[in-house]
PAZAPA-4460 file (N, C-alpha, C; in steps of 0.05 Angstrom, whole numbers, plus 32768, in hexadecimal, padded with zeros to 4 digits):
% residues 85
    n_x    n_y    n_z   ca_x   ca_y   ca_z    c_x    c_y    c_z   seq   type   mol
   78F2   7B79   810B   78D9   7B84   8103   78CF   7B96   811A     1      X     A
   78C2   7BAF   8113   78B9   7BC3   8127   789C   7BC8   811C     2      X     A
   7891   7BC2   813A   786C   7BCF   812F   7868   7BDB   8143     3      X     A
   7861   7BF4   8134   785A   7C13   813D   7846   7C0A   8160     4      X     A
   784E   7C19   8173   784A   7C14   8193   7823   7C10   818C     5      X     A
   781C   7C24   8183   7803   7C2B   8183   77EE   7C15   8177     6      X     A
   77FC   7C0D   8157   77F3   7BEF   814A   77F1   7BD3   815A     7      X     A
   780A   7BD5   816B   7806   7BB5   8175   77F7   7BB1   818B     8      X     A
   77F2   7BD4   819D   77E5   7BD1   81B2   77C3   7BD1   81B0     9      X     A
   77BB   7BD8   818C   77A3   7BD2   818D   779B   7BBB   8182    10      X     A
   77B4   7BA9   8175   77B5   7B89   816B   77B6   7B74   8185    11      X     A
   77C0   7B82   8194   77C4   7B71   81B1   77A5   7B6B   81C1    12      X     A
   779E   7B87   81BA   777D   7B88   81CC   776D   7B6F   81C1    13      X     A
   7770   7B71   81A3   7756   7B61   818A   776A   7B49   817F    14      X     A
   7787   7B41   818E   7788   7B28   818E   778E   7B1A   81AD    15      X     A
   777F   7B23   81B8   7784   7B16   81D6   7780   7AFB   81DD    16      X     A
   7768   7AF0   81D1   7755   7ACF   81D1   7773   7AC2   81C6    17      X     A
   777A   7ACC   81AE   778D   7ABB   8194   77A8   7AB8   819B    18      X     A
   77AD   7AD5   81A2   77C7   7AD9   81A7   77D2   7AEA   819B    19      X     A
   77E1   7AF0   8197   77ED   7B06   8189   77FB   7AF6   8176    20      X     A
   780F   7ADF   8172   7820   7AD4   8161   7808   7AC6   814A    21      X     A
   77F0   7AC2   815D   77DF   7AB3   8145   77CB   7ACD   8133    22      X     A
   77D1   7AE1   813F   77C2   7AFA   8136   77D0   7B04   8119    23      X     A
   77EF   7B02   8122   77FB   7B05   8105   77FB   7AF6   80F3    24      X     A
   7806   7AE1   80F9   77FE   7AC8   80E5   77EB   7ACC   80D0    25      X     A
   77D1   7ACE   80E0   77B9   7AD0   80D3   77C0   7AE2   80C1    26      X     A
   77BE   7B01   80CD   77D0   7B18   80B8   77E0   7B13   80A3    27      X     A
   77F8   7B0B   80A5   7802   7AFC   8095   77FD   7AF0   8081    28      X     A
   77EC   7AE0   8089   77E2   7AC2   8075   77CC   7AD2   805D    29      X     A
   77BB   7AE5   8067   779D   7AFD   8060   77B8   7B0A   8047    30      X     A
   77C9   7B11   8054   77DA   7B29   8039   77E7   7B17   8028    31      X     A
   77F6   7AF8   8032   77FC   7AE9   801A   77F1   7AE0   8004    32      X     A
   77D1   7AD8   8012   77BB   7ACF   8003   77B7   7AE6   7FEF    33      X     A
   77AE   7AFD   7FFA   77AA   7B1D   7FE6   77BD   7B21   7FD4    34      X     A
   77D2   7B1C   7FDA   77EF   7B22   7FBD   77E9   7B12   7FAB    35      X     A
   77EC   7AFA   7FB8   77E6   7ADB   7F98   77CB   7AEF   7F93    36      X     A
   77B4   7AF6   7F9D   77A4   7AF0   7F89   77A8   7B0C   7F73    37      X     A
   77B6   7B1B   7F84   77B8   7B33   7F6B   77CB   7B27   7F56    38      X     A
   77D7   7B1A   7F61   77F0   7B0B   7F4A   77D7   7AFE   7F37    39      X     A
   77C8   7AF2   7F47   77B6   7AE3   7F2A   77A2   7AFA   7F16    40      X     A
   779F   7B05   7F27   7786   7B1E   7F1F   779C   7B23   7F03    41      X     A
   77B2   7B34   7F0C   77BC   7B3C   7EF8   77C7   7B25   7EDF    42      X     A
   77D1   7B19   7EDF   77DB   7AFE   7ECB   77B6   7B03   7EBD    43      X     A
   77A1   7AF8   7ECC   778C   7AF0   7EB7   777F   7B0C   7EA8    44      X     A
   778D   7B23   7EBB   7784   7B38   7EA1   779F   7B3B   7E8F    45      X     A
   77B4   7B32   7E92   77C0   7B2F   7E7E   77C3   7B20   7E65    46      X     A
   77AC   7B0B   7E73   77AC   7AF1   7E5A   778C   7AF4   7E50    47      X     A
   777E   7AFF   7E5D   775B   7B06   7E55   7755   7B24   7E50    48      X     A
   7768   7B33   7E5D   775D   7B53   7E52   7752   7B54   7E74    49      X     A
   774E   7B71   7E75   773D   7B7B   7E8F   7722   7B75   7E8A    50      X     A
   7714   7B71   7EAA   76F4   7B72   7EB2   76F5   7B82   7EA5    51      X     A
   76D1   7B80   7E8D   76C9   7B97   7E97   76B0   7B99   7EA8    52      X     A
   769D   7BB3   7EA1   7693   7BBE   7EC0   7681   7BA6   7ECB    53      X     A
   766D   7B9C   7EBA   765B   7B85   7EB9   7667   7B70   7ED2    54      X     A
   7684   7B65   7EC6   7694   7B4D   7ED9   7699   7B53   7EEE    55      X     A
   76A2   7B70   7EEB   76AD   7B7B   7F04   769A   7B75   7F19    56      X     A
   7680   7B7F   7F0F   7669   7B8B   7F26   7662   7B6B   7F2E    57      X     A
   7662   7B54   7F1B   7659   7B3E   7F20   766A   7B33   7F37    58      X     A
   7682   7B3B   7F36   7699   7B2C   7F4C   7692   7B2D   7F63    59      X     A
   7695   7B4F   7F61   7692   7B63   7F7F   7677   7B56   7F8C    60      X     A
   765E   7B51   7F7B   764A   7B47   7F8E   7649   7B2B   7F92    61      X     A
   7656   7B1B   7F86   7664   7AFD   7F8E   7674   7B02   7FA6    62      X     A
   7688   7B15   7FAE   769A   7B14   7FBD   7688   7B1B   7FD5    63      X     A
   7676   7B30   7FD1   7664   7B31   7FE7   765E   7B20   7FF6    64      X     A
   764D   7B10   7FE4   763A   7B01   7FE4   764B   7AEB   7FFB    65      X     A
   7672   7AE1   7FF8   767A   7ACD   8000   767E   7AE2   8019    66      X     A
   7682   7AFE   801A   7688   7B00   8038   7676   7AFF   8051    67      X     A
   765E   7B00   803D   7646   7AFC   8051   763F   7AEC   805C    68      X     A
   7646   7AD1   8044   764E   7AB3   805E   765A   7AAC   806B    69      X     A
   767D   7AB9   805D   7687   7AB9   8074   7683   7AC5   8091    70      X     A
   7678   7AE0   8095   7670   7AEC   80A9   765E   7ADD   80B5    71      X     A
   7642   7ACD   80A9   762F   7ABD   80B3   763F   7AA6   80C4    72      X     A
   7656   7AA2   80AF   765B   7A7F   80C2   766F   7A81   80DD    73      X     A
   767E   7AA2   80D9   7690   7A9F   80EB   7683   7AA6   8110    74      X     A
   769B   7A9D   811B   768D   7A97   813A   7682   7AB1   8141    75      X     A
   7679   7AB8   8157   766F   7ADA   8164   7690   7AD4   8170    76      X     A
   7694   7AF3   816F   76B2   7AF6   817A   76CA   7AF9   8167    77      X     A
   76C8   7AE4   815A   76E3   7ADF   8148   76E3   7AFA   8134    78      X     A
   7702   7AF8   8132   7702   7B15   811F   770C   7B0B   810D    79      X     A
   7710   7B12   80EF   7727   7B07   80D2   773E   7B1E   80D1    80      X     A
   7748   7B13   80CD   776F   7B27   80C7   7765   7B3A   80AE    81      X     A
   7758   7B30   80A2   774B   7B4A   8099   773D   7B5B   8094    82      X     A
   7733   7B61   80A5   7715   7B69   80AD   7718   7B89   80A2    83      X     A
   7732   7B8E   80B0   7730   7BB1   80AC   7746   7BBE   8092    84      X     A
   7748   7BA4   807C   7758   7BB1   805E   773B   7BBC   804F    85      X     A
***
C-alpha cells in the first residue's frame, strides 16, 4: 500500500497523541461502517421505495441533531476519522 508523501505527512501531524496505526484503524473502521450503511440505505429503498423530500429533510436534521452530541460529548482535542468526508 502507498499513501501519497503529502497525505501521511498531514495524517502524521493530526495523529500524533494516537498514533498513526490507531489513526487508520479509526479510518478504516469510519469507511466500513459508511459502506454497510449504504448497503442498507440502498436494500430499504429497494424494499420501501425512495425518501421522499419530507424524510429526507427529517433525517438530515436527526443526523444533525446526533452530531451535535456527539461533538458536545467528545473530549477538547480529540478528532473523528471523519471529520473531513
Amino acid at each position: 500500500m502507498t499513501i501519497p508523501a503529502d497525505l501521511l505527512d498531514e495524517i502524521r501531524g493530526e495523529a500524533a497523541e494516537r498514533g498513526l496505526s490507531a489513526y487508520v484503524a479509526d479510518a478504516l473502521r469510519f469507511k466500513r461502517d459508511r459502506d454497510r450503511l449504504r448497503e442498507l440505505s440502498d436494500w430499504l429503498q429497494e424494499e420501501h421505495g425512495p425518501l421522499s423530500e419530507a424524510e429526507r429533510t427529517a433525517a438530515f436534521e436527526e443526523l444533525e441533531d446526533l452530531d451535535a452530541e456527539h461533538e458536545r460529548r467528545r473530549p477538547a482535542g480529540k478528532h473523528d476519522a471523519g471529520e473531513a468526508a
